[in-house]
Every structure is written in structure tokens, then in C-alpha cells.
N, C-alpha and C positions, 0 to 999 in steps of 0.2 A: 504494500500500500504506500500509495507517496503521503511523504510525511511533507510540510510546508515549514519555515523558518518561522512564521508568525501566530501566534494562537487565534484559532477561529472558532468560534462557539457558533450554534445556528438554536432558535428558537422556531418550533413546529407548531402551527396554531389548530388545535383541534379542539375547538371551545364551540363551533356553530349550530343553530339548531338544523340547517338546512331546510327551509317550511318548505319550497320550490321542489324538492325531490318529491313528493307526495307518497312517504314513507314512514310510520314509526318509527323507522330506524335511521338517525342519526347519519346523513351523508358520509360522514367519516368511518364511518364505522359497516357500512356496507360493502357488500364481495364483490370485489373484480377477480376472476380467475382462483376465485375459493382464499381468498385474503383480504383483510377490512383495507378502506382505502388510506389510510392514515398508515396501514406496515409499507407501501410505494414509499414515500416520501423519507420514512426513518429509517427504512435500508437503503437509499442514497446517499442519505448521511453518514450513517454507519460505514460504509465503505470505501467513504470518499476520505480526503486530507483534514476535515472538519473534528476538532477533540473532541469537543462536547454538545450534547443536546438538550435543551429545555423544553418540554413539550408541554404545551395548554392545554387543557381539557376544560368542564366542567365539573365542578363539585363531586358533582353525582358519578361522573364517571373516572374518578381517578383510581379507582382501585379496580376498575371493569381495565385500564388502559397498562394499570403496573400487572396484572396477574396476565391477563388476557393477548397480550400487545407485547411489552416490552420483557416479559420474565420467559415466556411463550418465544419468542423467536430470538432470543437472544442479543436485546440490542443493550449492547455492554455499555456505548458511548450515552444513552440519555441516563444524568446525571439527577434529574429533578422532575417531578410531575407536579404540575400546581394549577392551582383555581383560574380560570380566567374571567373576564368582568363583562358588564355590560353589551358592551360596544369593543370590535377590533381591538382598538390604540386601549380600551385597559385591557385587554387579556398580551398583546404587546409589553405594556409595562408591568405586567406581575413576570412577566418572563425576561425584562431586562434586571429586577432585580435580585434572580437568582443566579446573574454571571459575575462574574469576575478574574481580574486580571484578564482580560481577552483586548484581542488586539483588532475585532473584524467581527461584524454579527450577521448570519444569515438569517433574515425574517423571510418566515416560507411558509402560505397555507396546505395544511395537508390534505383540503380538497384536490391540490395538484397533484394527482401521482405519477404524472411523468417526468420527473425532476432526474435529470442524469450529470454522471460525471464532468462532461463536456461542458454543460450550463454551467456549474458552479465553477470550474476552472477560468470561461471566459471570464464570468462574475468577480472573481477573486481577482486576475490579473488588471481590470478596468477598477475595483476598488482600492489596491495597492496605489492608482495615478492619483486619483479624484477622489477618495475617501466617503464616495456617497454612490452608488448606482444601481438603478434596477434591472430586470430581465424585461424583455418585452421584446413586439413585432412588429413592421409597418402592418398598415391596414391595408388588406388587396380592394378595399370596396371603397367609394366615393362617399365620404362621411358629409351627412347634415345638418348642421344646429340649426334646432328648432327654436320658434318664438314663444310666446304664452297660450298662445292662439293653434299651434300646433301648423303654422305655416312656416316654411326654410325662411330661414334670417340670413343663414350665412354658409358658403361652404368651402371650407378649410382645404389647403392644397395638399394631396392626398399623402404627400412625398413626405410630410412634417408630421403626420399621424401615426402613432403608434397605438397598440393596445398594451396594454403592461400587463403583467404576470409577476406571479414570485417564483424565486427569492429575491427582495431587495436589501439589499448588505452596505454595511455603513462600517465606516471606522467609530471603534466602541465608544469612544469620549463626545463621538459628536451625534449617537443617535440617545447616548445618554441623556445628554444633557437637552435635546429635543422635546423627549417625552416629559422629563422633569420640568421644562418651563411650560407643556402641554397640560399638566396635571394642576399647573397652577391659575394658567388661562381658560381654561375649559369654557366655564362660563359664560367668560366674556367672549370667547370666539364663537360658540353658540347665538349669544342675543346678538352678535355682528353676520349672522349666516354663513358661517363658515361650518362646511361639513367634511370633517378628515374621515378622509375615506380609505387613505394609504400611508406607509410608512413615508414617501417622497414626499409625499404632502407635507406630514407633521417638520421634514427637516427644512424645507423653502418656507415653511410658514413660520415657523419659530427660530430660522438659525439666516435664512438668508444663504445658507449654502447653495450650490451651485446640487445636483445630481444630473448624473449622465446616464445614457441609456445604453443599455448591450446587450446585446442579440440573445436571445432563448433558443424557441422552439413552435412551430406552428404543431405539434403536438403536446404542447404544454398545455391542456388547456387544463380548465375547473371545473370539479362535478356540481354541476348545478340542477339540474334536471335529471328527469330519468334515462332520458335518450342518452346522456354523458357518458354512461355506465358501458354501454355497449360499443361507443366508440372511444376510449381507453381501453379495453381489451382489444379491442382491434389491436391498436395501435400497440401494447403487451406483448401482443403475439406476435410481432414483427422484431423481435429485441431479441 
């Protein structure tokens, strides 16, 4: 396994309820090829140059995730299982506070389960320059912003459009210190309509840092529906 010069910690988000899959059962925790979809994403990690892993859940399922998940398949590298919160950026920040000393954080949902070696390497080598960057794709289709009214306002030149994905990785002091001034603004970034929806977000919003973009995977995608399900295994059985 390659080992890296600098400590990488990745934080796995599996806190979501998934309501859009129209399942009891927890997006994450659903079979692709007879494995929940949340073991894709911690055996990437696990076999990649990445030391350690944080992985979110909910409450209820942390001990469904340590007996079930991580004791079950042997992932030696997740260090910690802990509560995640409300909204993203808190179940984000309960997972930045169980790192330390790291030099590099992968934030990754574990709805993605096609997360491979190749990503995280480009990822790594573009956060080593720029200290801030995510995975993501141009858009192949002609994107439209809509008005209020539901008529095109404007339509963005197709070249400049990306769709993002995870992981987005940041050097450690500065997604730190992100979340920590995010934890204190909350509120007021609220009554001003700001809605953090991403890790990239929370660092241009609160640090003014720069993030740059770097190529993934047009099979990276997110389970979000049920139809998702059957194309990730496609795309499994090709690997």
C-alpha cells in the first residue's frame, strides 16, 4: 500500500435519512452486490494512503455501523464512530472534532460508493498546491437558471459548469477553522439566506479561501433514488 509523507484523515458521512430512496432502509445502508453502500466508500479508504477514518452515522445506528460494518469486514483504519447532527456541516463538524494532528481531511458522503484510488490520489496531489479542493465534472448538458416564475433568466456557459461530488479535502487548519467560525455564525448566515450546502461552500464563505476543482468520475455518482442502486452495480461490475 503506498504510504504518503503527510497524515490524511478522511471523515465518511453516513448520518442521512435518505427520504428520496422510498425505503425503510437507510440509503446507506442498502445492498449493492450483497454489501451496505456505506462498506464502497470505507474500503476505498481502507486501502488507499488515507490513516484514518471518522465515520458519521446517526445515534441510533452507531452500534448497527461498529458491529455490522466496521468489526464485520475488517476496517482497521476507522478510528471513531460518532453522532452526526442536524444538517451536513454539523454531522461534518462532530467529525472534525475527533481528528487530530492530520495534515489533509477527506470529506466524503458514503452515499458515493464509487470512490476509487485514482480520485483520491488526483485529490491529494491538487490539495498539497491549493490547500482547499473538490472532486467534481463538467456538465455534458446546457444548464438553466431559473427565475421565481420558473422562466430561464440566464444560461451559464456550459465550459464553466461543473457538478461537484465528494470527496472534498482541505488542509486541516483551514477546514478547521471554517467550521469553527460556521458554528458561531450559523444564525446569522441563516437570517442572511445563506444555505451551506457543501464543504467548499462553508470555506469561500467563512475563510475567503480560494478552492479549486479536480476531476473525479462521471461514475461517481450519489444514491439518491432507487434507480441509483442498479446503476452502481453496473458500474461495480465493471471494476
Amino acid at each position: 500500500m503506498e504510504k504518503r509523507e503527510c497524515k490524511c484523515a478522511a471523515i465518511v458521512l453516513a448520518a442521512g435519512a435518505g427520504k428520496r430512496m422510498q425505503s425503510e432502509v437507510k440509503k446507506q445502508f442498502l445492498l449493492i452486490k450483497d454489501k451496505p453502500v456505506v462498506y464502497y466508500s470505507l474500503k476505498a479508504f481502507e486501502e488507499s494512503f488515507v490513516d484514518e477514518i471518522v465515520l458519521v452515522t446517526s445515534e441510533d445506528d452507531i452500534e448497527l455501523c461498529r458491529q455490522d460494518i466496521v468489526e464485520q469486514y475488517g476496517f482497521t483504519k476507522v478510528k471513531q464512530i460518532v453522532a452526526g447532527g442536524k444538517e451536513r456541516y454539523h454531522s461534518v463538524a462532530a467529525g472534525l472534532e475527533q481528528i487530530e494532528n492530520a495534515d489533509y481531511v477527506f470529506i466524503h458522503d458514503a452515499a458515493r460508493p464509487m470512490l476509487t484510488l485514482e480520485i483520491l490520489k488526483r485529490a491529494y496531489d491538487c490539495v498539497k498546491e491549493t490547500e482547499a479542493c473538490v472532486v467534481g465534472m463538467p456538465v455534458k448538458d446546457t444548464i438553466k437558471i431559473a427565475n421565481a416564475e420558473g422562466y430561464i433568466a440566464q444560461t451559464p456557459d456550459r465550459n464553466l459548469v461543473w457538478m461537484i461530488q465528494t470527496p472534498q479535502v482541505f488542509k486541516y487548519e483551514l477546514i478547521q477553522d471554517a467550521y469553527q467560525k460556521l458554528m458561531v455564525q450559523e444564525k446569522e448566515l441563516k437570517n442572511r439566506g445563506i444555505n451551506i450546502t457543501d464543504d467548499a461552500m462553508v470555506v469561500e464563505t467563512l475563510t475567503k479561501h480560494s478552492v479549486k476543482l479536480v476531476e473525479g468520475s462521471y461514475e461517481n455518482i450519489k444514491i439518491t433514488t432507487p434507480e441509483d442502486l442498479g446503476i452502481a452495480e453496473r458500474f461495480l461490475g465493471n471494476i
